[in-house]
C-alpha positions as CSV (number, residue, x, y, z in Angstrom):
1,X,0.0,0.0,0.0
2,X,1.1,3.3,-1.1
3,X,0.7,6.6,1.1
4,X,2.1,10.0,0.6
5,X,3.7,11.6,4.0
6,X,3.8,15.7,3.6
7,X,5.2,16.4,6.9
8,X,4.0,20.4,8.4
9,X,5.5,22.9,10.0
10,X,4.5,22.6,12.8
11,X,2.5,19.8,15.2
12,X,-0.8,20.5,15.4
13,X,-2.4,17.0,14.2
14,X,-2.2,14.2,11.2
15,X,-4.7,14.0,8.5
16,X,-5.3,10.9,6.8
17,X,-7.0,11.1,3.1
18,X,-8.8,8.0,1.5
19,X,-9.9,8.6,-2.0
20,X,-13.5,7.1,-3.9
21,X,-13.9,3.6,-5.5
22,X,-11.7,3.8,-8.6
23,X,-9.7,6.3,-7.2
24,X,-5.5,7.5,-6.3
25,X,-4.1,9.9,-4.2
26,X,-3.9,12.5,-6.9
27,X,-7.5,13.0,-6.7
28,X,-6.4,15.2,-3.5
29,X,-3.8,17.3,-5.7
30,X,-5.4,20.3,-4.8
31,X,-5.0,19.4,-0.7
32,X,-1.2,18.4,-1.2
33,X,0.1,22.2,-0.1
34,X,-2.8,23.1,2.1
35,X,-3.1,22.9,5.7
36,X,0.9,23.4,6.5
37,X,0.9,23.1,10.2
38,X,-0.6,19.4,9.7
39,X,0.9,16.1,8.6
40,X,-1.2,15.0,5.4
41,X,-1.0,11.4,4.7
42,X,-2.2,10.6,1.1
43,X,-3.6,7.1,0.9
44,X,-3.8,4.9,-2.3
45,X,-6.0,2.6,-1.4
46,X,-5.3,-1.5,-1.5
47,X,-6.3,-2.5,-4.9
48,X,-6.3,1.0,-6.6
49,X,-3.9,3.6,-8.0
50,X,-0.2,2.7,-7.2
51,X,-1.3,0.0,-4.6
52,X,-2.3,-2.8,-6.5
53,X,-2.9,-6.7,-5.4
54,X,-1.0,-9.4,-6.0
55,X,-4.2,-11.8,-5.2
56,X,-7.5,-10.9,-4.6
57,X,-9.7,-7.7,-4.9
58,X,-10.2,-5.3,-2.4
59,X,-13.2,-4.5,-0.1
60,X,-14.2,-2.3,2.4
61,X,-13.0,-4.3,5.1
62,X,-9.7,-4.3,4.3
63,X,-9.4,-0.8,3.6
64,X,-10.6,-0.7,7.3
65,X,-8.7,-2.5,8.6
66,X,-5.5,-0.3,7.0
67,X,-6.3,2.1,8.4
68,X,-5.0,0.4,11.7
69,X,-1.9,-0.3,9.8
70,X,-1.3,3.1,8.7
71,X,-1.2,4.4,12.5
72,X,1.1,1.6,13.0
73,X,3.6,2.2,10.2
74,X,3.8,6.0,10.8
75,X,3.7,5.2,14.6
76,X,0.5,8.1,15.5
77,X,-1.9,7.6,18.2
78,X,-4.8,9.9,17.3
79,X,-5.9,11.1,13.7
80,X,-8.2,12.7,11.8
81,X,-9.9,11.1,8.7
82,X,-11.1,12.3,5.1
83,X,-13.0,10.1,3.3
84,X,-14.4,11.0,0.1
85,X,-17.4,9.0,-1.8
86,X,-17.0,5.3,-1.0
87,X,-13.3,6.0,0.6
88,X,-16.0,7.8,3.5
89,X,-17.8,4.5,4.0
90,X,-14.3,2.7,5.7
91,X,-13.4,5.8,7.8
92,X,-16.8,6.2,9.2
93,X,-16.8,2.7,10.1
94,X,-13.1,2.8,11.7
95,X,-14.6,5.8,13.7
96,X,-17.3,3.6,14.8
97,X,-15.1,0.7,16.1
98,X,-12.0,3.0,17.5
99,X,-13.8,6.5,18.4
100,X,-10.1,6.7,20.6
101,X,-8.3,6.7,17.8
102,X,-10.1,9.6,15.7
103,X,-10.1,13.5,16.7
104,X,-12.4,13.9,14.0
105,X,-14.0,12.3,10.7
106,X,-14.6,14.2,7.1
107,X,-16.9,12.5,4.9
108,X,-16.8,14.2,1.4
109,X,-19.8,12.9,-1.1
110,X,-20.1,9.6,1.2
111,X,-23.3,7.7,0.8
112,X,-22.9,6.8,4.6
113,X,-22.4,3.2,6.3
114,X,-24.5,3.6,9.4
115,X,-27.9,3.5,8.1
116,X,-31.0,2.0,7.0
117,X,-30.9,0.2,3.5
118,X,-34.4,-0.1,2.0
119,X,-35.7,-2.5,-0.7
120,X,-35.9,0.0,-3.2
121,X,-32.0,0.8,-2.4
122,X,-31.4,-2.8,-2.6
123,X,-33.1,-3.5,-5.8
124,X,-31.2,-0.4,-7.7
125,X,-28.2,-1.5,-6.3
126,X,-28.9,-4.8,-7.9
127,X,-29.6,-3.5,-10.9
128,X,-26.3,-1.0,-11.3
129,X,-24.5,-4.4,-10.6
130,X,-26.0,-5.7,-14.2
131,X,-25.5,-2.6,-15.9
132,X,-22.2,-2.2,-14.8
133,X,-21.6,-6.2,-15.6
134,X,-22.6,-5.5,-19.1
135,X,-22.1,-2.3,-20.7
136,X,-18.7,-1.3,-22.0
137,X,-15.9,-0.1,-19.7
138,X,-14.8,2.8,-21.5
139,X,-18.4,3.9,-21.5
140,X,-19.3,3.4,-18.5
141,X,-15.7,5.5,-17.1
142,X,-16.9,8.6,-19.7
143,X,-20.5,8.3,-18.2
144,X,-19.3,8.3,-14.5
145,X,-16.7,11.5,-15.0
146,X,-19.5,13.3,-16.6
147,X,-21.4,12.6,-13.6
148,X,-18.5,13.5,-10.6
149,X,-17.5,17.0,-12.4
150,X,-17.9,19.6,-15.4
151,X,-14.3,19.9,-15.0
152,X,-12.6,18.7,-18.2
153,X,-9.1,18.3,-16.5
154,X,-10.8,16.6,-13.2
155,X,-13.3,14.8,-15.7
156,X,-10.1,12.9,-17.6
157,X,-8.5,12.2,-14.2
158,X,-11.1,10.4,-13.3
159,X,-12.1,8.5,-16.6
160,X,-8.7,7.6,-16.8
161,X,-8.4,6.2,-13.0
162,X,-11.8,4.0,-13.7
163,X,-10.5,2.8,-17.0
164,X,-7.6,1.3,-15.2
165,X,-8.8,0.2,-11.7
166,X,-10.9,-2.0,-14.0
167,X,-14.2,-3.7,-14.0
168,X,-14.1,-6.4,-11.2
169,X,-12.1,-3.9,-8.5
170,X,-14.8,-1.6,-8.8
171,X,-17.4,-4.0,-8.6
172,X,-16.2,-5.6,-5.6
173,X,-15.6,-2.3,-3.8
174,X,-19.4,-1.3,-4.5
175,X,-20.6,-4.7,-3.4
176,X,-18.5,-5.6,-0.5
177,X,-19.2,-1.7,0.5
178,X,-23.2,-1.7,0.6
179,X,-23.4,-5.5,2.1
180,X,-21.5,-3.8,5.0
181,X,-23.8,-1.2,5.5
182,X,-25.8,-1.5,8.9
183,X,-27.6,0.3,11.6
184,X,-26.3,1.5,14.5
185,X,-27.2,3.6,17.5
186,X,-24.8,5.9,17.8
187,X,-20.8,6.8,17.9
188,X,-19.1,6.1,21.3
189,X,-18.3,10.0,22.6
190,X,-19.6,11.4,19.3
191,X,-16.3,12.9,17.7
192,X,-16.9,15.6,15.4
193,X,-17.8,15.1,12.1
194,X,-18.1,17.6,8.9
195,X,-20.1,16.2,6.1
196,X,-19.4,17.9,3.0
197,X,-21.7,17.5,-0.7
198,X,-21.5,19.0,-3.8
199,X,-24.5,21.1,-4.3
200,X,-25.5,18.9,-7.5
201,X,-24.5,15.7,-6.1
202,X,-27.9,13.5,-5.7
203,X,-29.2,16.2,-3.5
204,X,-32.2,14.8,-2.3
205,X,-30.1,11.7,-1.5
206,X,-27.3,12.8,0.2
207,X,-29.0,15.0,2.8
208,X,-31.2,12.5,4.2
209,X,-27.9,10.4,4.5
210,X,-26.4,12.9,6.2
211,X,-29.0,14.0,8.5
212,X,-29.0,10.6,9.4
213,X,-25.8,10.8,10.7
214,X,-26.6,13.9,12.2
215,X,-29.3,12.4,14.3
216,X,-26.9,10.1,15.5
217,X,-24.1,12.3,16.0
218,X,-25.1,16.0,17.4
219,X,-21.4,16.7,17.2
220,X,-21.9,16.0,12.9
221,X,-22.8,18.6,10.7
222,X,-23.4,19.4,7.0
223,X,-22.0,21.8,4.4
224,X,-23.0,22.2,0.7
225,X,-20.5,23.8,-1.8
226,X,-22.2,25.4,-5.1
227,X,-22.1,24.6,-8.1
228,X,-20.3,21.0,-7.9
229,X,-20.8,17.7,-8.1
230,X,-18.9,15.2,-6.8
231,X,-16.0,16.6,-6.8
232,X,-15.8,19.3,-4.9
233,X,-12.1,19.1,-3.6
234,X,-11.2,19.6,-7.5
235,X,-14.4,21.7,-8.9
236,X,-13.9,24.0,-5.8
237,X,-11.0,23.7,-3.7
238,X,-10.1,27.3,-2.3
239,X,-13.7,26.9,-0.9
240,X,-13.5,23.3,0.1
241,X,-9.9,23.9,1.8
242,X,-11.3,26.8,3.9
243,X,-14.2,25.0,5.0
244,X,-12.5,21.5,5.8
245,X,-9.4,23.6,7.1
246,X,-11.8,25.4,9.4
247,X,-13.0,22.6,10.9
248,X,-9.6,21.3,11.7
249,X,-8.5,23.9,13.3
250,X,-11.6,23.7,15.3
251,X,-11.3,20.0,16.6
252,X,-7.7,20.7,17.2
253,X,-8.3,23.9,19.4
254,X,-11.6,23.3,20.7
């Protein structure tokens, strides 16, 4: 497993970034330079980008359960996680079985793991599966950046990241992430969490998700940033970093 170190200036905490499904570190090339008084630690995530597997295909437990090994590795005690899209759905559940070891969770476009699946979720999830067992790759990568951004230069980083991830590493991550999706009734000490969304990102969708997690959590809140997608780290990111870098400087300094 690959993960960038950028080490700050000073000591005030360690950030750990997880990318989406079909994702690399790169998709946080706008955070790289920001928040200088923090270590960043930019994660390629088992089975995508520059960490690929030798066996198997990854899921969402073992990108869990690295999250464990990156605090081991780079020897840190307490952290704070960014998660965007499906890289939110590991970090939220790490938060929920180790609320010691996070100051604080960013979810970024996440379509949450602590909740209620219904059959009408279910049976569209289902039915993506077929569609995405079926139709061509390269199509289905040009229909999913069109989707995440109206950035051209964002839009072609991501295309090209889904086109080589591949078909089965992107179906296993989606399928091994929503059978892990469950219920639960709350987060041990409720550490704060910011829950960013693109303002054109399945609107409807994503706030009842995340006032969800709200009701869970009344240290979690939400933020909306116009005019994006699902990319608002990339469509956006003077606004995104000010917002994100905000709330890090709050959990930090309380």
């Amino acid at each position: 497993m690959v993960v960038y170190h950028r080490p700050g200036n000073a000591s005030k905490g360690h950030i750990i970034f997880y990318h989406g499904a079909c994702g690399r570190s790169q998709m946080w090339a706008h955070q790289y330079d920001a928040f200088d008084e923090f270590d960043l630690y930019f994660v390629n995530v088992r089975g995508q980008g520059e960490s690929p597997m030798k066996v198997g295909l990854p899921d969402l437990e073992g990108a869990v359960q690295d999250v464990d090994a990156i605090l081991s590795y780079f020897q840190l005690d307490k952290v704070i996680l960014v998660g965007h899209s499906w890289g939110g759905n590991p970090l939220q559940e790490y938060t929920y079985r180790h609320p010691e070891r996070v100051l604080a969770l960013v979810m970024v476009d996440s379509w949450g793991q602590h909740r209620y699946l219904s059959d009408k979720e279910r049976n569209r999830i289902k039915y993506s599966s077929l569609m995405y067992k079926t139709i061509p790759w390269k199509l289905i990568a040009d229909k999913n950046s069109k989707m995440c951004t109206d950035n051209p230069i964002t839009r072609e980083l991501v295309k090209t990241a889904i086109i080589e991830t591949g078909r089965d590493v992107f179906l296993n991550l989606g399928i091994t992430g929503f059978l892990a999706v469950h219920e639960i009734e709350g987060y041990h000490g409720n550490p704060p969490m910011l829950l960013v969304r693109g303002e054109n990102d399945f609107p409807k969708h994503l706030k009842m998700i995340y006032d969800g997690i709200i009701a869970l959590n009344p240290n979690a809140r939400q933020v909306t940033i116009s005019d994006s997608k699902h990319q608002p780290m990339n469509d956006h990111p003077k606004e995104f970093n000010q917002i994100i870098g905000e709330f890090f400087e709050e959990v930090v300094d309380p």
